[in-house]
C-alpha positions, 0 to 999 in steps of 0.5 A, spaced: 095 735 514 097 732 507 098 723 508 104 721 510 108 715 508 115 712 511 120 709 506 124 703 510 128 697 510 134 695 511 140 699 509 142 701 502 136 698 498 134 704 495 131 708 500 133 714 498 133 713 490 127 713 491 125 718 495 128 722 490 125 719 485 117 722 489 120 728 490 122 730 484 130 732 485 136 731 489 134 732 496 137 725 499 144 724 498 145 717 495 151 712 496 154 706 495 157 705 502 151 703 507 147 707 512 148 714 509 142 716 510 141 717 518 136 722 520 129 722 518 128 726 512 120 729 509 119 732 503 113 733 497 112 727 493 108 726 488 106 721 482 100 722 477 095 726 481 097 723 487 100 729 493 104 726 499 109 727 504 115 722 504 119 721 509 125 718 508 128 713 513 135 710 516 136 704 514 133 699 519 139 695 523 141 693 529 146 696 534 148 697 542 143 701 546 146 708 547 149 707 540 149 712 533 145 705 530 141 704 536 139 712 535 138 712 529 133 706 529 130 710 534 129 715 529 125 711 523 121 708 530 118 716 530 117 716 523 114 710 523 109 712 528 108 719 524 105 715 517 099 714 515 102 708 511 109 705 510 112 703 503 117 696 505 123 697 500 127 690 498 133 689 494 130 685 489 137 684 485 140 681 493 134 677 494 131 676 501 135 675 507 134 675 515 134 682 516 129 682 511 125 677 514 125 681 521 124 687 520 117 685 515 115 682 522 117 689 525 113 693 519 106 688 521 106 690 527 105 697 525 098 695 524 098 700 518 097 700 510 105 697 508 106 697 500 112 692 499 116 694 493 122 690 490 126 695 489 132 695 483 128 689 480 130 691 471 133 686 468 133 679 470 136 679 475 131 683 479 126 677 478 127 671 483 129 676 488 122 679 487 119 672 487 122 671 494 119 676 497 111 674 497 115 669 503 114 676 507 106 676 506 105 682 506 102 682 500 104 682 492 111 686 491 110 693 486 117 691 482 120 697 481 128 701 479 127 707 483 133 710 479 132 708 471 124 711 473 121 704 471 115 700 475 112 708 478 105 706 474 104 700 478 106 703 485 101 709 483 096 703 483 098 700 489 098 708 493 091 709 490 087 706 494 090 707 501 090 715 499 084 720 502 079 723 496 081 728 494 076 735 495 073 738 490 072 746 490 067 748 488 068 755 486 072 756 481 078 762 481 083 765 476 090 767 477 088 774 480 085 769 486 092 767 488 096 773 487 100 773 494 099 781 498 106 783 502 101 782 509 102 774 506 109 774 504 111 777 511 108 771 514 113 766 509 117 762 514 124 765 515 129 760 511 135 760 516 141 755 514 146 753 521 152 752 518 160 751 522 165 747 522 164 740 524 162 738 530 160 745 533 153 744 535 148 745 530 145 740 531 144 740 538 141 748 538 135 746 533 134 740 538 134 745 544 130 749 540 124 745 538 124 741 545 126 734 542 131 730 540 129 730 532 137 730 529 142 725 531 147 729 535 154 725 538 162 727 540 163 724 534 164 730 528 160 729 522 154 725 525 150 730 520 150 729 513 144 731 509 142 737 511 135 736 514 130 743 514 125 742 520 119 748 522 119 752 528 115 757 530 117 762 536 113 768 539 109 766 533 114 768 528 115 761 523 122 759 521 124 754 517 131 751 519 136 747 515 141 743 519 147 741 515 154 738 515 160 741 518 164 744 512 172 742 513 178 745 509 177 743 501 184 740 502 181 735 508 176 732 504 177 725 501 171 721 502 167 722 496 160 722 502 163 727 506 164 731 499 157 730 497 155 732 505 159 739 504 155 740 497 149 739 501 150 744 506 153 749 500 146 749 496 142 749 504 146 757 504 145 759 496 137 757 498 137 760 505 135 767 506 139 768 513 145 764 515 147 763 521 155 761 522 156 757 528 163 756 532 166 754 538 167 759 543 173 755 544 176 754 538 173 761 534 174 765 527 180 759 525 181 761 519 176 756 516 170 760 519 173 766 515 173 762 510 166 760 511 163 767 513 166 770 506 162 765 502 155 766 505 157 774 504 159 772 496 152 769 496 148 776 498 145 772 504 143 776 511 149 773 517 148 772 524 155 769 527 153 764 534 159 763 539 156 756 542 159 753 547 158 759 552 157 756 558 164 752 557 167 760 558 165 762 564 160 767 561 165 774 562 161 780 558 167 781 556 169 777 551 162 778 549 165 786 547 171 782 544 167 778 540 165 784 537 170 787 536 173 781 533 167 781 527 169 788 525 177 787 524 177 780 522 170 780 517 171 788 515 166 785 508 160 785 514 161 789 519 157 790 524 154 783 523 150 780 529 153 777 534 150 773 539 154 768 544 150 761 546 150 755 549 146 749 545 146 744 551 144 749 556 139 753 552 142 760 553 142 765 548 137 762 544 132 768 545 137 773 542 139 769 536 132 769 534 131 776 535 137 777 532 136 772 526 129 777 525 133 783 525 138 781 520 132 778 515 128 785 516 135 789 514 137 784 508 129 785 506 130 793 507 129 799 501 131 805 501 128 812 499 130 814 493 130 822 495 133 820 501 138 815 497 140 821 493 141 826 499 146 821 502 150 821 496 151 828 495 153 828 502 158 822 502 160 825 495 162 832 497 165 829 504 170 825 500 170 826 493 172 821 488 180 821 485 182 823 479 184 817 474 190 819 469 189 826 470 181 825 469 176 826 473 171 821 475 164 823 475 159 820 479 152 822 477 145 819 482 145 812 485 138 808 486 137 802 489 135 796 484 133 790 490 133 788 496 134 781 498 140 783 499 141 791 498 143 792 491 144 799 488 146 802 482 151 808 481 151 812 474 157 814 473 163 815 467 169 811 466 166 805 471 172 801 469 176 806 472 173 807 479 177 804 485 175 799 489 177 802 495 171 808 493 166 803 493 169 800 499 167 807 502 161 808 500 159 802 502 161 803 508 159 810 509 152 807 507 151 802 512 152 807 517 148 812 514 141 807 513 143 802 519 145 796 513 150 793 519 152 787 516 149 785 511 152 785 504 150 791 501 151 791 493 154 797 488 153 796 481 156 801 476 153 803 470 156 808 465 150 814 463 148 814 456 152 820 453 146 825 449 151 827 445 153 820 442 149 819 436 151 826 434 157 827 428 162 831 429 162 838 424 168 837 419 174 841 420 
């Protein structure tokens, strides 16, 4: 297991700057505004030859217990336990203050390697405050800014003894050594992103799922802001799942925060492999979970729509048969999209959304023969040809499949400009029923065939 080390402090000394400063991109949303940063959050640092895993941290406060803050705290206590060592951050250009103070007691009592680093210590300003900090005794200060880059030397050397010796293979390999096999690939976590409107209850399935109460989770909508990815294994399948914010109407957001929590869910979609769209059973398909199922279907990502909250509806199948339907009117663009009907609190439903978030993986990763490619579309061809343009007929000659992940095809034809969207639309569709793609987005590609005539002049009259 790679070493550990938790970054905390007090709120807004540069916990998450420097998170990502380690990790090397921005992973952890940073903000003027105090306590951003509320669930704990690891990635892959590295400095120099050093390897570790960072955990980012809430800013350590004090609240009511039962409180957000309270929880919150809770959560850096878990994080604490889980380190190897811990990285103590102070505002160095702030100066030592109570908080400070308490809180390096609470460090101490750890009883683990701490490393006191005097964060946004450039310029002079940075200097006295760092000085201060030897009055905490948890030994000399590593001056750095985590934003400008500055001061990474020194806590190099501070992180160098505390770290494990590396091992030494002893057999040396080449490139060919490491070249995955499809076996390999198979047992790659499923990335899977849960996105909704908020407070729709994504945070409280993955809780369910993993057995505990790893992300914050209240009646208050917008409790998550970073969206935090956790591992999960089920009946032996590994997934990879990322919790995000609740993605309102563009017109509703004026807090910078929560614009910055709303690109943070939009990237987890464009890096996921399966997106899962979850909405309130009471409140279903409003028009911003349309809105939101027609993205995840321009980013070509396999979807699989959850109705949570299904306990609250007293359980009639037939509103499960009416949410089928509903899909096909509503989403014609992914038709016959998984359709999975849940309850995160109760833990109802949780078998067939992994089921079925496994079965929209296998479709989105799915090729189809070429000769058997060919065969349907002679067939989807003569059964409705395609219409006349001007008064010039459209010839579509052989379509072939370009990739997987999600289905994409090219189709050689003449005049691509020309061929209405409507007889894509069919031919989709009449795909999707035939090779059994439903709901993932199917991709066609026009592309005119080369004329072998064309480098031929014409005879003079």
């Amino acid at each position: 297991m790679s070493f550990m080390i938790a970054i905390i402090g007090r709120p807004n000394v540069g916990k998450s700057t420097l998170f990502n400063r380690l990790v090397g991109q921005k992973l952890a949303l940073v903000d003027n505004e105090p306590g951003v940063t509320r669930d704990r959050r690891e990635g892959a640092a590295r400095l120099g030859d050093l390897e570790f895993t960072i955990i980012d941290t809430a800013g350590l406060d004090e609240g009511a217990k039962g409180s957000l803050t309270a929880r919150m705290q809770e959560q850096t206590e878990t994080a604490i336990a889980l380190a190897d060592a811990l990285m103590f951050v102070i505002d160095a250009r702030a100066g030592l203050t109570p908080n400070d103070r308490a809180f390096a007691d609470f460090a101490r009592r750890a009883n683990k390697p701490v490393v006191l680093v005097a964060n946004k210590s450039e310029g002079k300003h940075g200097e006295v405050g760092a000085m201060e900090s030897y009055a905490l005794g948890l030994g000399d200060p590593i001056q750095i800014s985590a934003e400008h880059g500055e001061g990474l030397s020194d806590l190099y050397d501070a992180l160098r003894p505390l770290m494990p010796e590396p091992v030494e293979d002893s057999e040396e390999f080449d490139d060919d050594d490491i070249i995955e096999t499809d076996e390999e690939i198979a047992k790659r976590p499923i990335r899977v992103a849960i996105v909704g409107r908020p407070n729709a209850g994504k945070s409280t399935l993955i809780n369910h799922l993993l057995g505990e109460e790893r992300l914050l989770t209240s009646a208050e909508a917008g409790t998550t802001r970073d969206s935090i990815s956790v591992e999960i294994t089920w009946q032996g399948r590994e997934f990879r799942v990322f919790d995000t914010a609740g993605i309102r109407r563009r017109s509703r957001i004026e807090e910078k925060l929560e614009k910055l929590s709303v690109a943070d869910a939009l990237r987890a979609v464009r890096f996921a492999e399966v997106v899962v769209l979850m909405m309130d059973s009471q409140q279903k398909f409003e028009e911003q979970d349309l809105r939101i199922a027609d993205l995840i279907e321009r980013e070509g990502r396999a979807i699989v729509i959850a109705a949570n909250k299904w306990d609250l509806m007293g359980r009639q199948s037939s509103l499960i048969a009416g949410l089928r339907t509903d899909v096909d009117h509503l989403l014609p663009q992914i038709k016959g999209a998984p359709v999975v009907a849940v309850s995160g609190l109760m833990g109802e439903g949780i078998d067939q959304l992994m089921s079925a978030i496994e079965q929209a993986y296998a479709v989105w990763n799915r090729r189809v023969p070429t000769a058997s490619l060919n065969r349907w579309f002679e067939q989807a061809v003569d059964n409705n040809p395609p219409p006349a343009v001007s008064g010039r007929r459209l010839k579509l000659n052989y379509v072939t499949q370009a990739k997987a992940r999600p289905p994409s095809f090219i189709l050689f034809c003449s005049r691509a400009d020309a061929v209405p969207q409507s007889y894509l639309r069919y031919l989709v569709n009449s795909m999707r029923e035939f090779f059994e793609l439903p709901g993932t987005p199917v991709r066609i590609m026009l592309r005119e065939k080369a004329n072998p005539f064309a480098h031929k002049r014409r005879r003079p009259s």
